[in-house]
N, C-alpha and C positions, 0 to 999 in steps of 0.2 A: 504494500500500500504506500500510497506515496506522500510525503511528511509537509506537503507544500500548504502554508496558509493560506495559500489562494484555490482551495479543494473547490471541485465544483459538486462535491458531495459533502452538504455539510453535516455534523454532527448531531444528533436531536438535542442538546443545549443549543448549537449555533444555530436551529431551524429556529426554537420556541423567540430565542431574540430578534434574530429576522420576522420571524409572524408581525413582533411586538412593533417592530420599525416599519411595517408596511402601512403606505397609505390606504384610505379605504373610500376615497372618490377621485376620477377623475379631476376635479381640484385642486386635489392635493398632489396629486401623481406630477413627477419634474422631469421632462424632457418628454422626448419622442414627441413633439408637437405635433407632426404630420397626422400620426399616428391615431394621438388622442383626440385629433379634432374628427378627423374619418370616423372611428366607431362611436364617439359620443354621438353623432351625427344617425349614426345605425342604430344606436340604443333610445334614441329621443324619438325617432319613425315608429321604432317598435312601441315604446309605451303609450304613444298616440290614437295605434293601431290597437290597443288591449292585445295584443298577440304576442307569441314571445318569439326572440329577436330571431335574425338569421342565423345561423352555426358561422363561429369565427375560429381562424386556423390562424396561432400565434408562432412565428419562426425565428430563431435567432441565436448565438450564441448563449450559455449558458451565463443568470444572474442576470441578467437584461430587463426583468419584471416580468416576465410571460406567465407565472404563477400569481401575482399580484393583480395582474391585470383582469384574471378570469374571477378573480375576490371581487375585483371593483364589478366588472358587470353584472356579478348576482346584485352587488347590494344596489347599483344602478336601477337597476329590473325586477329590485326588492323580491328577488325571488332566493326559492332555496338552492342553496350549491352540495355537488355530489361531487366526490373529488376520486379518483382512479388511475389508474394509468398502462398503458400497454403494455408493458409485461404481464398483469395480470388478468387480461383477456387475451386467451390461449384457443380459447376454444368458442362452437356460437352458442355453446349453452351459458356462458359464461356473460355475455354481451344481451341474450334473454333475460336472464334473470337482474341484471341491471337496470334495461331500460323498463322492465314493466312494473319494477316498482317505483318509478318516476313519478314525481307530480304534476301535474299542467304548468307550464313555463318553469319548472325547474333546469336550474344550469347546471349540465353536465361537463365538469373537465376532466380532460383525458390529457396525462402528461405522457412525454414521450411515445405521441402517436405512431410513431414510426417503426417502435417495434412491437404493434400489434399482429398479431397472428393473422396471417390470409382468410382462416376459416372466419373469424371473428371479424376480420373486414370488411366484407362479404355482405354480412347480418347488418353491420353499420352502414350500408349504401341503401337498405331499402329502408332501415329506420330514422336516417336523416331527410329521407325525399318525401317517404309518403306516412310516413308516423305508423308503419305498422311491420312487424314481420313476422316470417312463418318458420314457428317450432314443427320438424319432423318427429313424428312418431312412429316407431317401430323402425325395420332393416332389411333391408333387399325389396322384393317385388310388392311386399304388404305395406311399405311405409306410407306414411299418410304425414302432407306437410299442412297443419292447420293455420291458418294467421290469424294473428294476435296483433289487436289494436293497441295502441301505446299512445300516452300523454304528449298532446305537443310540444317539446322542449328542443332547448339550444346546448349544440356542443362547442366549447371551446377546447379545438386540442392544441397542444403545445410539443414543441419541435425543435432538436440542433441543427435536424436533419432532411430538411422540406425536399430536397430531391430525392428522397427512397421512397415517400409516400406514392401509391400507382394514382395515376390520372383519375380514376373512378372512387376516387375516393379524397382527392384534392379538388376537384370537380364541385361537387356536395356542398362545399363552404362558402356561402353568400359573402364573406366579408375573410381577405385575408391581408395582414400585415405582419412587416417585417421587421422588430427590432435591432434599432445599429447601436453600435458603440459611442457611450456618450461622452460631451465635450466636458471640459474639464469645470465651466463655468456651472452647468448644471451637479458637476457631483459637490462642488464646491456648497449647493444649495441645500442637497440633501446630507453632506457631512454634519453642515450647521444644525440642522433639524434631526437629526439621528444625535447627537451631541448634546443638544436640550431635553430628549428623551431618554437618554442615559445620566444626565444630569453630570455630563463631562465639560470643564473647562476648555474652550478652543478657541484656540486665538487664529484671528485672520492668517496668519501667515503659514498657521499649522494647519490648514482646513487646504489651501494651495499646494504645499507640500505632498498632505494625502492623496489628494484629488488626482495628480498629476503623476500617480506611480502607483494607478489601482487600477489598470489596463481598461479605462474606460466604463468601468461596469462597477454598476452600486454596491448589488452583493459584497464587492472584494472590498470596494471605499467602507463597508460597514464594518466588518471583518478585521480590516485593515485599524482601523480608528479604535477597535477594542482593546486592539495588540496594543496601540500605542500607549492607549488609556493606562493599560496594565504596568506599562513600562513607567510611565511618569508616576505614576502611583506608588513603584517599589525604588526605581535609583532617581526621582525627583520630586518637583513639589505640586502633583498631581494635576497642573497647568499641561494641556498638550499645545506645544507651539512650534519654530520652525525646528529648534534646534533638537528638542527631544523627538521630534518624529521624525528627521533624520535618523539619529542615534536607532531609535527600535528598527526602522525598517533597515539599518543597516543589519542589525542582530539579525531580523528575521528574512536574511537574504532577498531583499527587494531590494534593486538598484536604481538609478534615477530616471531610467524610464519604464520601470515597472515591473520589469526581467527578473521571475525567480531561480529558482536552483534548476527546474525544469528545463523554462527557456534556454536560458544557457548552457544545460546540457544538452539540447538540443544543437546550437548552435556553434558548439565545442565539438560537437561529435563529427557534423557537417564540416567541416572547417580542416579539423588537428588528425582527423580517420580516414576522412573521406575526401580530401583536397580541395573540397568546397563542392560536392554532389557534379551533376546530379544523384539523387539516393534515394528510389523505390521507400515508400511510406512504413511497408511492413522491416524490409532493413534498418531502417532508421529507429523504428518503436523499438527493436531487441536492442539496437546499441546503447540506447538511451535505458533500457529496462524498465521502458512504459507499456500499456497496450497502445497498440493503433488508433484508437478511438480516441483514448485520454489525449496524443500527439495530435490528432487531426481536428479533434471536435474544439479542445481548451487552449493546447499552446499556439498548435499554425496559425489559427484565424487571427493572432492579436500579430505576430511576428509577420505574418503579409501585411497585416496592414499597416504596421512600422516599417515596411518595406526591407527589411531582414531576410525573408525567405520568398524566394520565386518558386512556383506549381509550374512547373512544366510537362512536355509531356514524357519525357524520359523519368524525372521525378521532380525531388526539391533540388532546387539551387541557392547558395549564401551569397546573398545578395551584396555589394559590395559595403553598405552600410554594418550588416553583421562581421566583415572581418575590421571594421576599423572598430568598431564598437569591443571589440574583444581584444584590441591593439595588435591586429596580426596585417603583413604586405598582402593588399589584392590580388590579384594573380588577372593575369589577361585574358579572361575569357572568349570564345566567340558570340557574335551577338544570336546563334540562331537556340544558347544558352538559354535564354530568354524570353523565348518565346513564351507568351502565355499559355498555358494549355490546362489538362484537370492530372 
């Protein structure tokens, strides 16, 4: 398991403080403006309409709010939330017995839609279209498929992984958005406000500091700001400002733009093993001694978008920002290196 404070699996103390830090209206919710205006927009038609809203398909890197967000639209749509997630619909009797104990405009979320089971998929394409589906009974030439009418409700599923979802099943969702990585001015909004709910001292310059070495995403600025909290509290005068959050994120290996023990092994590995890639994604995951997924889903997405790692089609390449950042000579690549590719 890997020791990074920037875990995109957090611990059940570090969920129940996150629950406590989450906003609980659009409102109060800070960034993704595009975002928030589009489904407020979708949730204000629906309550108009007494009907419940379209199914919305939240996609994005992990800590983004796509959990927060599916909160906000029950309490929008003052309806009840059911909360789930694709691992544990495997099968369609499993995805049965969910939707039918539904209630009328109850909000269904389903996290990590993308790794729902086919059979189970299947079930979810006739129960988000036409609000009803059919349980088989019995096996072989005697089965009998009865349908079964179900409560009209909204699903919001949530996603790393919006390209594995099949067509018929991304299809389905009246309303999809995508969250990006936020600016620094917004996490700066929400350190302050995560800070007066923890009842931590934070001075402007330490709120800056945080902001700007938490790869973009709340999650890890909340995270992040606990560590620090912890730190001022035991070697200072429990003030977080520039100098002690420095100080902790140095301890807790974050450097100054963001880069943990991960990234940098990532990019150490790219670089000092491999002459700077290209390097096949499953290569790369055993050198670094991560899975594929932890490499593709959590570290690449922030390192492309610091322009550190190129997706080509041979594999990753270390972009020339990764070797200066690591204090190591460029090396003269060709440019067809470079190419964009998956």
């Amino acid at each position: 398991m890997s020791d990074r404070v920037t875990d995109a699996t957090p611990d059940p103390t570090d969920a129940a403080v996150e629950g406590a830090l989450r906003p609980t209206s659009l409102q109060e919710f800070v960034g993704q403006d595009r975002v928030k205006s589009q489904l407020g927009l979708v949730l204000e038609a629906a309550r108009r309409r007494g009907r419940a809203a379209d199914h919305v398909l939240l996609s994005g890197p992990p800590g983004l709010g796509k959990t927060t967000l599916a909160v906000i639209i029950a309490a929008e749509l003052q309806a009840p939330l059911r909360i789930t997630s694709g691992p544990a619909l495997q099968h369609a009797g499993d995805v049965a017995a969910v939707l039918a104990s539904l209630q009328p405009g109850e909000v269904l979320f389903l996290d990590e839609i993308h790794r729902t089971a086919r059979a189970a998929e299947e079930m979810l394409y006739l129960a988000m279209e036409d609000f009803r589906v059919d349980v088989v009974v019995g096996k072989g030439p005697g089965a009998t498929a009865i349908p079964l009418e179900i409560a009209p409700f909204t699903l919001v599923g949530a996603t790393t992984r919006a390209g594995l979802l099949p067509s018929p099943l991304r299809d389905r969702f009246g309303f999809t958005a995508h969250l990006d990585f936020y600016d620094p001015a917004d996490l700066e909004i929400i350190l302050r406000r995560s800070a007066a709910l923890l009842d931590v001292p934070l001075h402007e310059d330490g709120a800056v500091e945080i902001a700007r070495r938490c790869r973009g995403t709340p999650r890890i600025a909340n995270r992040l700001l606990r560590r620090v909290r912890d730190f001022a509290q035991v070697h200072g005068t429990g003030v977080v400002d520039h100098a002690t959050a420095n100080l902790a994120l140095e301890l807790y290996e974050v450097d100054e733009l963001g880069l943990d023990r991960i990234d940098r092994a990532v990019l150490e590995v790219l670089i000092n093993r491999f002459g700077g890639g290209p390097v096949g994604l499953s290569t790369l995951a055993v050198a670094v001694g991560e899975e594929p997924e932890t490499i593709e889903t959590v570290a690449e997405p922030f390192l492309v978008r610091l322009g550190m790692i190129v997706r080509t089609p041979r594999g990753r390449v270390a972009a020339p920002m990764a070797w200066s950042h690591l204090g190591a000579s460029t090396p003269l690549l060709p440019q067809s290196e470079f190419d964009l590719g998956t």
